[in-house]
C-alpha distance (Angstrom), angle and dihedral (degrees) to the residues before:
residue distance angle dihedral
X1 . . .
X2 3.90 . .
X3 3.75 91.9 .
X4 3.92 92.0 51.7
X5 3.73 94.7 48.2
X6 3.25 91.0 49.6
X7 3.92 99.0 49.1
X8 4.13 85.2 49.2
X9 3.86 91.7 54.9
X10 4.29 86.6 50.7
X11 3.70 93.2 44.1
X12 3.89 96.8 44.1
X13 3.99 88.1 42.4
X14 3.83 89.2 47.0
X15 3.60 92.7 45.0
X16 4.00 101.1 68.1
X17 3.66 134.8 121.1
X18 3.67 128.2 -93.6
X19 3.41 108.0 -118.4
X20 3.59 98.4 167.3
X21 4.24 135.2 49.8
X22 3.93 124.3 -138.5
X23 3.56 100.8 -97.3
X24 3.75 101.2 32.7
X25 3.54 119.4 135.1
X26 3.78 143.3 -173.4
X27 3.89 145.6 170.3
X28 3.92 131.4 -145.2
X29 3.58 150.6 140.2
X30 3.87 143.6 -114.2
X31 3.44 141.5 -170.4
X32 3.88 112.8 -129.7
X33 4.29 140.6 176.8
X34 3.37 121.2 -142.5
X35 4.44 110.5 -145.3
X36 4.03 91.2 -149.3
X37 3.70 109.9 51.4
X38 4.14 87.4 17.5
X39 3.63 99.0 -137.0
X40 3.52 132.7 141.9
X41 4.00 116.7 -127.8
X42 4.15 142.6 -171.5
X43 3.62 115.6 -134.1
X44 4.10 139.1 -173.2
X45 3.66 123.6 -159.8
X46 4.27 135.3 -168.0
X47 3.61 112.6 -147.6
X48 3.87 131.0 -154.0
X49 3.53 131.5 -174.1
X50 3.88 106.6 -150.6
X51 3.70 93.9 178.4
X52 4.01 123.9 -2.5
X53 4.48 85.3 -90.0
X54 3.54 98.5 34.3
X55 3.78 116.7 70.6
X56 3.90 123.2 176.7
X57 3.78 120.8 -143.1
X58 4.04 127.4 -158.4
X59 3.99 109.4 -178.8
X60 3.53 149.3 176.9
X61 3.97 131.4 -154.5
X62 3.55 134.5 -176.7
X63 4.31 128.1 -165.3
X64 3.48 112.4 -148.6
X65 3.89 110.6 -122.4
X66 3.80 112.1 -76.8
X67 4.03 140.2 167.8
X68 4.43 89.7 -5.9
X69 3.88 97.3 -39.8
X70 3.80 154.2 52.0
X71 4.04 136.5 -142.8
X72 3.64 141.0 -154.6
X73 3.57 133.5 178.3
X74 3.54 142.9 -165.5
X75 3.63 131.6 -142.4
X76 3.91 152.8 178.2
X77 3.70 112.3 -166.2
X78 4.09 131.3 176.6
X79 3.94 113.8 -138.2
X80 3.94 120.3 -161.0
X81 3.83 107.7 -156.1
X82 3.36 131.5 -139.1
X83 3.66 126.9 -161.2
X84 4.12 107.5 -140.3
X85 3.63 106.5 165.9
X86 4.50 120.3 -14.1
X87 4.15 88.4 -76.2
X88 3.38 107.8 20.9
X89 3.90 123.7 78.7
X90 3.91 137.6 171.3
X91 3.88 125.7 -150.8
X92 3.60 135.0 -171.9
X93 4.05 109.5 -154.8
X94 3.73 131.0 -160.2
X95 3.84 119.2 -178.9
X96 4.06 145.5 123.5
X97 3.67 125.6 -74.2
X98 4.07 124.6 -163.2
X99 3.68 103.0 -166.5
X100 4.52 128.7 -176.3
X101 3.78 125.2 -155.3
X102 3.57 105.7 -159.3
X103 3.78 123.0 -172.8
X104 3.83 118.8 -148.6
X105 3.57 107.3 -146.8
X106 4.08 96.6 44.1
X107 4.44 94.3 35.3
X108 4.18 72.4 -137.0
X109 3.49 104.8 152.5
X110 4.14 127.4 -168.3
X111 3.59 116.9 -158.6
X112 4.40 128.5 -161.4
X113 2.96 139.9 -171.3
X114 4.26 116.1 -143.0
X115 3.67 162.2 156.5
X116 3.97 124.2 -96.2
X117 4.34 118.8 -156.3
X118 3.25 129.2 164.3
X119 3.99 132.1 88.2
X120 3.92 139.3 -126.3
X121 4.11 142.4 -147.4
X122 3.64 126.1 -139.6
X123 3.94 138.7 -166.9
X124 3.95 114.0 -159.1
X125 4.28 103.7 -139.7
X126 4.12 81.8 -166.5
X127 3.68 136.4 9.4
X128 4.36 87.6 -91.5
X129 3.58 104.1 24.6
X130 4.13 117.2 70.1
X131 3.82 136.3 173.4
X132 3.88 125.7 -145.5
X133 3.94 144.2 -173.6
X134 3.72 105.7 -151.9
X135 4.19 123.9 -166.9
X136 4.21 114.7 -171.8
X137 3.14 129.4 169.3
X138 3.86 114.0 -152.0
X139 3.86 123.9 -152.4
X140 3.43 112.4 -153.0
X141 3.93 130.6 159.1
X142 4.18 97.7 -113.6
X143 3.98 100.8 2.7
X144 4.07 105.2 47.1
X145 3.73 94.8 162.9
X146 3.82 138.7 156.3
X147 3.86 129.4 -123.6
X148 3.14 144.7 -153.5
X149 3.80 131.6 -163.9
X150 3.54 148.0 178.3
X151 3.98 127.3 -159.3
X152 3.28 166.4 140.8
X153 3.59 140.1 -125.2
X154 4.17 140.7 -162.4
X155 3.44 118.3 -142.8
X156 4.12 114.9 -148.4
């Protein structure tokens, strides 16, 4: 019986719909919280589809000033998508993250260098313009820290 679920899940999951073209891009923003220095944050993001599963991901996030500083990060993550139903798709993602604590009153500034985890689901409202819920997990040497996001994208 375990064997048979388990080939239903692959075919169902194998059977989706391509929503998205090699070559395809699209740009967007979020809003996000990060758990370890519990700040909100804004957020813009270029996507690339490098084959119709494989989408790349170059972003940008921003935390609000909170408790004598403020952060952004940078990062370049690899989503794998999977088709669950014709609009609705879940990703894991994997990428690199370069992330700056800066504090207000000093203008010192500490810079790393890390690793981002974590994966996301998205529902397209039309055929260009999709929303998504977004949970990483980013590995860095003094601010590991998880976040979570929600956003939306425009495909061009």
């Amino acid at each position: 019986m375990k064997k048979f679920l388990s080939l239903l899940i692959i075919a169902v999951l194998g059977c989706g719909y391509a929503s998205a073209q090699k070559g395809e891009m699209a740009v967007g923003g979020n809003l996000l919280y990060g758990t370890e220095i519990n700040m909100l944050g804004i957020g813009g993001k270029f996507q690339y589809f490098i084959t119709n599963d494989i989408r790349g991901e170059a972003s940008f996030n921003y935390y609000f000033s909170n408790n004598g500083f403020h952060m952004w990060d940078l990062n370049a993550n690899a989503h794998y998508l999977f088709n669950i139903a014709p609009k609705f798709r879940a990703y894991p993602l994997a990428g690199l993250t370069v992330v700056s604590k800066c504090y207000n009153k000093t203008d010192e500034s500490i810079t790393h260098f890390g690793l981002n985890l974590g994966g996301g689901c998205e529902y397209d409202i039309r055929h260009n313009f999709v929303v998504n819920a977004e949970f990483k997990y980013s590995i860095v040497s003094t601010i590991d820290q998880a976040v979570f996001s929600l956003g939306a994208v425009y495909k061009f």
